[in-house]
N, C-alpha and C positions, 0 to 999 in steps of 0.2 A: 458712282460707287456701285458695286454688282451685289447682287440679289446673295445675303446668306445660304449655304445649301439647305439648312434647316428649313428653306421655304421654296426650295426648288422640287422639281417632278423626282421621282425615283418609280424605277420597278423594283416590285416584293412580289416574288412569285407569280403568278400567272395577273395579279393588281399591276395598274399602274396611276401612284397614287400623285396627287398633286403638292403634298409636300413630306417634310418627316415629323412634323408632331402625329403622337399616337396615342390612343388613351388604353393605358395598360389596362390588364385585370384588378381588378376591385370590387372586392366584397359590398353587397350592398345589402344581404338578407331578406329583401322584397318579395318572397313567395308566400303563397299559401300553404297551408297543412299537409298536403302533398309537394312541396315541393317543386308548383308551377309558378312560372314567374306571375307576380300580377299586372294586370292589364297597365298600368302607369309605365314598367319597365322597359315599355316599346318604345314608350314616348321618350324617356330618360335615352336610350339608346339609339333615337332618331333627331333629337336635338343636340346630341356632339356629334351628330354626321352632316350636320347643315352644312358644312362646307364641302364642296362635293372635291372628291378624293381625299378622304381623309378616312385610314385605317385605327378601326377598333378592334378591343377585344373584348369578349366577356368578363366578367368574375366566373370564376371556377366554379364547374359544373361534376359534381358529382356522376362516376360513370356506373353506377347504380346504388340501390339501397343499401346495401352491404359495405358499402365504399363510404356511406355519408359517416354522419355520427354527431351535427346537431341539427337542431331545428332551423328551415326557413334556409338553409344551401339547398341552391337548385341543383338539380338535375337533368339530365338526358336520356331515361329510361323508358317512361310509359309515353304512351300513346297523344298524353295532354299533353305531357312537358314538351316534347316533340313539338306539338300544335302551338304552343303558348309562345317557344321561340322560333317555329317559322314565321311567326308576324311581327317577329322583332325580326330577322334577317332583310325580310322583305321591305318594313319601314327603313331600313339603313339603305338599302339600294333603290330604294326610290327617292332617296335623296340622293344619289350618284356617290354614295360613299361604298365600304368593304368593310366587313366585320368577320374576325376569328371565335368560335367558340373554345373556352378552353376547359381543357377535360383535366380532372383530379379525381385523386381517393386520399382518403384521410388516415388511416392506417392507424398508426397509434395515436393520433390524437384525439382519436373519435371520442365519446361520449358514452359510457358502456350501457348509464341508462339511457339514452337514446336509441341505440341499437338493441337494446333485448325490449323495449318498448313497439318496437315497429315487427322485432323477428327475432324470438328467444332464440334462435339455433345465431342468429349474429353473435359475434365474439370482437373485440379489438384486436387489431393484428398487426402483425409487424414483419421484419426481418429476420426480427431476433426478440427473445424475451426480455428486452430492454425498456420500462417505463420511460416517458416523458419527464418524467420527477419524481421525488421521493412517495409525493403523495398522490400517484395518478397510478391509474387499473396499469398491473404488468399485461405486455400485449402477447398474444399466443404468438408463437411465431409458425409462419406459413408453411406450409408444405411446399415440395415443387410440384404436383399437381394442382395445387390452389394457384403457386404464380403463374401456370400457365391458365388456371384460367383468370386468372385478372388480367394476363396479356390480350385472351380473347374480347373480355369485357370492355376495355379500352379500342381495339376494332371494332365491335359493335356500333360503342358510342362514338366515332366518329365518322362509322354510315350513318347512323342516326341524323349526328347534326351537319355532316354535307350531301350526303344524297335524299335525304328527308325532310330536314328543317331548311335547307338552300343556302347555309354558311357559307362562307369561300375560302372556308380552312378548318385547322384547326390547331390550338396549342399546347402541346403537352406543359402542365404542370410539373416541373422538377425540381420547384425548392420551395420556400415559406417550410417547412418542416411535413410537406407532402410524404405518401407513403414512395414515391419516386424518390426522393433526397434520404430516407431513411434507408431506402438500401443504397443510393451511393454513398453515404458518409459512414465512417467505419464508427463512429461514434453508435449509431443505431443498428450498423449490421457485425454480427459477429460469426456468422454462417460458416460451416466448413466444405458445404457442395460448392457447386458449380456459380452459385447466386452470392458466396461473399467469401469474405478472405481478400485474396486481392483485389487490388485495384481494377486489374482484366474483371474479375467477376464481380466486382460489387456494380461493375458497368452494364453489366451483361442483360439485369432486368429494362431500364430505361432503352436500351440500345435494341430488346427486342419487341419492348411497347413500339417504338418506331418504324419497326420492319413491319410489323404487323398495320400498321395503320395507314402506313406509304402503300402496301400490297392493294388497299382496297380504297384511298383518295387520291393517290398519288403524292409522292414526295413533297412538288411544290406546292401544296396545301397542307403541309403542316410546319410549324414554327415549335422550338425546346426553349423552355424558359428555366435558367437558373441562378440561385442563388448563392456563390460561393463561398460569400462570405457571413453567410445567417449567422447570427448567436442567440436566436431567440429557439424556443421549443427544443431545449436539449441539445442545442448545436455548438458547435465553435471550433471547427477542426482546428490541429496549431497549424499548418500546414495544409490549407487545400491546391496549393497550386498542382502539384503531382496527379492530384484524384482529377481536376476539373480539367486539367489538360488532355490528359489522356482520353477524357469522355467525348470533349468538344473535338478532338483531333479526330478519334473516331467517327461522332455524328458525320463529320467533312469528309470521310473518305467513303464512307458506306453510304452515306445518301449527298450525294452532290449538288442533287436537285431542290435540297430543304429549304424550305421560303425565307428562314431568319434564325438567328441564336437572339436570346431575350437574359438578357442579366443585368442584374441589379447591383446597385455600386453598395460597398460596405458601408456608408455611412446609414444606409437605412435599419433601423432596430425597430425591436416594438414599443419604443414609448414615441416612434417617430422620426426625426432628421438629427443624426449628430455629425456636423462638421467636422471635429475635433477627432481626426483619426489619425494611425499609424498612416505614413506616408504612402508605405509599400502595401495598402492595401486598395490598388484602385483593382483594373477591370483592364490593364494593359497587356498583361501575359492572354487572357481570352480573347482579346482583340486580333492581336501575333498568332494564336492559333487558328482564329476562323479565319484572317484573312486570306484571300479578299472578298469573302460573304458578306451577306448582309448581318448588320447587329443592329439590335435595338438592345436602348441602353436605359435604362431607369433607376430612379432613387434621389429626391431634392432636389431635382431638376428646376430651376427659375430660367428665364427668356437668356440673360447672361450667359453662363454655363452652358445652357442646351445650343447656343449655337456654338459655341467651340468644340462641343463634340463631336454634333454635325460637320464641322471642319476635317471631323478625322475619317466621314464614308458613313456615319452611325445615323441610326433614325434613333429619338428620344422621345422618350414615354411620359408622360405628365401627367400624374393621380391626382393627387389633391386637389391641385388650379384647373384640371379640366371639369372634376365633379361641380366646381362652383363656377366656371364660365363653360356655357357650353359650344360659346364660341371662338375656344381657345386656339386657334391654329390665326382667326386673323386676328385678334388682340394682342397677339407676340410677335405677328410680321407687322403691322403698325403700331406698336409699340402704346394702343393702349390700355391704360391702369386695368388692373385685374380687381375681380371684385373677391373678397374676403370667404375664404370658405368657413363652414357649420360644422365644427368635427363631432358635437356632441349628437346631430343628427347622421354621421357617417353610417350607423347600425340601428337603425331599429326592425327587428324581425318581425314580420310578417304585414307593416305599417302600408297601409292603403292608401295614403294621402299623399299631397305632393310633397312635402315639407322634409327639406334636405334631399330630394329627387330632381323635380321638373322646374321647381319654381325658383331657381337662379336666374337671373337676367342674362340676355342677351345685352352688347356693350351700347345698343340704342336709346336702351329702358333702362341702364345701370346710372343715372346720374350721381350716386351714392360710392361707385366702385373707389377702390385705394389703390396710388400706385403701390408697385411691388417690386421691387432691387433687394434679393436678398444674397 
């Protein structure tokens, strides 16, 4: 019987990884007051690279203070942060593994007292004066001198985190309800320049973060990750196939060299995994447009599933089961039991300890794990 591709080599960009499980971005809030990772976070990020060739990513890193808007998201701005995570890059490649940093701003969903706390001239902002909710700060909407310079800021922070911190990429943020998905979803942007209205221009901010960040890493060190079928943070286009096509169609023709498209399957929401979807909403139409690029694909991902995806050319992302094994690439090629993840420890901000971090077992020490066929 031959080797699943889920656990066979693939090239990703200038990587060549030893299989396709990938541990997506995932918030973990483990920073200090400043917004540096703390020292446990290296470790947390060097124990899912023990199996050498095996690609990560970050949790979303704020591409500067302006861009954040709560407490305890990292960044990639000052001089520490910088520091903090080239010792997590470095721990990942000295285990022969590859790590992406991924770069966000938060846009309207920032936190208004968090931002006039850190910098009264900070404002929340958007694309358009569109709240998040009934009950949440309406966001100023940007200038186009402000969007370009958040296009610069996003180049910046992705010198920062590969010619600085030593990443081996980087991945733009463009859905979870990012300030990138609020100007491609017309839901959030209602713009009549150049920046929204149509579908050409609601593309136009995301498409020229890319140009900007290819000009000064090179194409194949950056990966687009999106969301198209979010309903969480004010979203739910009725219709995103049109908007996401034309983006991802683009991304493929303007940058050929891009290391990966990253999407996420509709059943993921924010209370977590709902099976029970419309049929017509998988992730097939974005597949049909990128191919034959690479996609990584994420969202309820179990060993089952994720190797039939992998049948279809996909690398698959696994959150959950990777945060609680951190040696999930060979517990899914030998098929064994997964140990039980801690969702109530998935968040705590600014927590110093290993608890819900470092201290999952490896499958040697798990005598305790469960299997898992879900």
């Amino acid at each position: 019987m031959s080797t699943p591709k889920l656990f066979q080599p693939i090239t990703l960009g200038r990587m060549d990884l030893s299989h396709r499980v990938v541990l997506p971005p995932l918030t973990r809030m483990r920073t200090d007051d400043n917004s540096v990772p703390l020292p446990l976070v290296k470790e947390y990020y060097a124990q899912r690279a023990s199996i050498p060739g095996t690609f990560l990513i970050t949790e979303a890193n704020c591409i500067a203070p302006k861009a954040g808007g709560f407490g305890h998201l990292p960044e990639i701005y000052t001089d520490e942060q910088v520091a903090a995570w080239k010792e997590v890059a470095n721990a990942v490649h000295a285990k022969g593994s590859y790590i992406f940093l991924q770069l966000a701003a938060l846009g309207r969903a920032a936190s208004e007292s968090h931002l006039k706390a850190r910098d009264p001239s900070y404002d929340v902002v958007g694309p358009s004066a569109i709240p998040l909710s009934a009950d949440s700060t309406m966001p100023r909407e940007l200038t186009e001198a402000e969007i370009k310079e958040y296009i610069e800021l996003y180049g910046i922070a992705a010198e920062k985190a590969v010619l600085q911190a030593g990443f081996d990429g980087v991945e733009i943020h463009g859905g979870n309800g990012s300030l990138m998905e609020q100007f491609i979803q017309d839901l959030a942007n209602q713009r009549t320049d150049q920046y929204g209205g149509s579908i050409e221009n609601r593309c136009r901010f995301p498409l020229e973060v890319t140009e900007r960040i290819s000009r000064s890493i090179g194409e194949d060190r950056v990966g687009f990750r999106i969301t198209p079928w979010n309903k969480g943070q004010g979203f739910g286009m009725a219709d995103p196939k049109p908007t996401y096509t034309h983006l991802v169609t683009e991304l493929k023709a303007h940058f050929p060299k891009l290391a990966y498209l990253h999407a996420v399957e509709a059943r993921v929401n924010q209370s977590g995994v709902d099976q029970d979807v419309p049929a017509d909403r998988t992730l097939d139409f974005v597949r049909e447009a990128w191919a034959p690029k690479r996609l990584i694909v994420a969202g309820g991902y179990v060993r089952e599933n994720g190797i039939e995806a992998a049948e279809k050319g996909d690398l698959v992302a696994f959150g959950r089961w990777f945060i609680a094994n951190p040696d999930l690439p060979k517990r899914l090629e030998k098929n064994i039991p997964l140990t039980k993840y801690n969702r109530p420890t998935f968040y705590i901000p600014g927590d110093a300890s290993a608890v819900g971090l470092t201290d999952y077992p490896f499958a040697e020490d798990a005598p305790g794990s469960i299997a898992v066929s879900v």
